[in-house]
N, C-alpha and C positions, 0 to 999 in steps of 0.2 A: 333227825334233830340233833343228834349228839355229834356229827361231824359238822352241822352248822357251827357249833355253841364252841366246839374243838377251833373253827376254823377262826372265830371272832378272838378267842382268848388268845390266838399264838399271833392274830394280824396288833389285838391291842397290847400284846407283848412287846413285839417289833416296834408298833411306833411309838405307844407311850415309855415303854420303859427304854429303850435302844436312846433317843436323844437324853436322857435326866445321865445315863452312862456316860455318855460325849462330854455334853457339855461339861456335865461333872468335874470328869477327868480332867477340861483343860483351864479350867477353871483356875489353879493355882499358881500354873506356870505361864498363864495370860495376866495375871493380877501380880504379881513379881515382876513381870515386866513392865507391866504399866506403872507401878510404883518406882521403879528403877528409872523409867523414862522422865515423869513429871517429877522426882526428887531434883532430874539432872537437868532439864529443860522447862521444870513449871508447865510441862502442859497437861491440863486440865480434862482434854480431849480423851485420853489414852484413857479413863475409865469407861468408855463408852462398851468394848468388847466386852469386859468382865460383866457390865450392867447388863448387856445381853444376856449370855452366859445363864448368869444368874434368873431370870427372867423365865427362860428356856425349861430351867429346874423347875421353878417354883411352878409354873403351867402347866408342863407335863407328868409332875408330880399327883398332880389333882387329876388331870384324864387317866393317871396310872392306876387310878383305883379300878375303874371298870376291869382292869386284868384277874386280878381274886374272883370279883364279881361274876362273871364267866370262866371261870377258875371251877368255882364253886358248882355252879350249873353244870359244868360238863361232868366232875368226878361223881356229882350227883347222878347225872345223868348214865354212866358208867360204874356206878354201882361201886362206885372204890375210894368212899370217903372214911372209911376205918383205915386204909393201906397205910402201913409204917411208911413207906416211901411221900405219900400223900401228908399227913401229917408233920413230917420231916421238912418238908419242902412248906408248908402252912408257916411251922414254926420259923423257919429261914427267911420266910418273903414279911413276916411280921416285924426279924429285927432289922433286915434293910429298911421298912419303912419306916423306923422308929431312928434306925442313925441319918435319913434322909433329913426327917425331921426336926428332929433334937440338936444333929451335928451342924449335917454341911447344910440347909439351907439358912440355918442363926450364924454358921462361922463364913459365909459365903456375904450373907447382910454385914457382919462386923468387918470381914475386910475391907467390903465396897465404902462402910464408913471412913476406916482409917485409909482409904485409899484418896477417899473425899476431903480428908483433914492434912495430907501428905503426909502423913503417918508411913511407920516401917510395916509391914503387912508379912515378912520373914515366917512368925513364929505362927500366924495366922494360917499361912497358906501352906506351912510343913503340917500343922493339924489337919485342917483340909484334905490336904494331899493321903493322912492315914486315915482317916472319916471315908474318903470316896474308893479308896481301896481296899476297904472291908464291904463297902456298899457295892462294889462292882464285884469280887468273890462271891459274897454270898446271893447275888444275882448268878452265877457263872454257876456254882455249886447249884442254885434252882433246876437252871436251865440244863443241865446233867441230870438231875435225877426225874426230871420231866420224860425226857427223852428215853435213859436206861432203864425206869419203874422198877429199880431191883424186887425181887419176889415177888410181883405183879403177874395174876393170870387172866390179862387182858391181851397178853400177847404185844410183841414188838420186834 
């Protein structure tokens, strides 16, 4: 059972969390251009990829939860929910959700506004850009101590 529950948490790893990373990421230097584009050309078109984008987040944001979900099941199931490393990584996956949340999927809506208004999107999409860059480390730092389990004797 416990490499079923292993095997579900690192497949809803891969695909729920792996595309909210992507998209994320390109999120701000898509939304720069499209504003750069329709500022110089009025086309209105060019927010289409960002609305994507954005889209991508906010959807696989919500299938992201099943990952703790079976997160939780397995360490259970492995008898390693006290492990400093476990907790550590608890606490880490907690405030990527909260800067997904809080940051870049509200500063992700604000730009696709001002991008809708032909607004400058500049200072939006340099926040952005530091929001999904703490969101992709501390994703990156998870997926390290997943892996390494410092002082863990489960063995790896």
């Amino acid at each position: 059972m416990t490499k079923l529950l292993l095997s579900i948490h690192v497949l809803a790893a891969i695909i729920a969390i792996g595309p909210v990373t992507v998209a994320a990421s390109m999120f701000p230097a898509v939304t720069r251009r499209a504003s750069a584009s329709s500022a110089s050309s009025g086309d209105r078109h060019s927010a289409s990829v960002p609305q994507s984008l954005h889209r991508i987040c906010r959807v696989y944001a919500v299938v992201g939860v099943v990952v703790p979900v079976f997160g939780f099941a397995t360490a259970n199931s492995l008898h390693v929910l006290g492990d400093p490393w476990l907790i550590v990584s608890i606490v880490l996956t907690l405030i990527a959700a909260v800067i997904l949340a809080a940051l870049v999927l509200p500063g992700q809506s604000a730009a696709l506004a001002a991008l809708d208004k032909g607004s400058d999107t500049s200072a939006t999409t340099r926040r952005l850009a530091m929001y999904t860059g703490a969101f992709n480390l501390l994703w990156a730092v998870v997926t390290v101590l997943m892996i390494v389990r410092p002082g863990s004797t489960t063995g790896a």
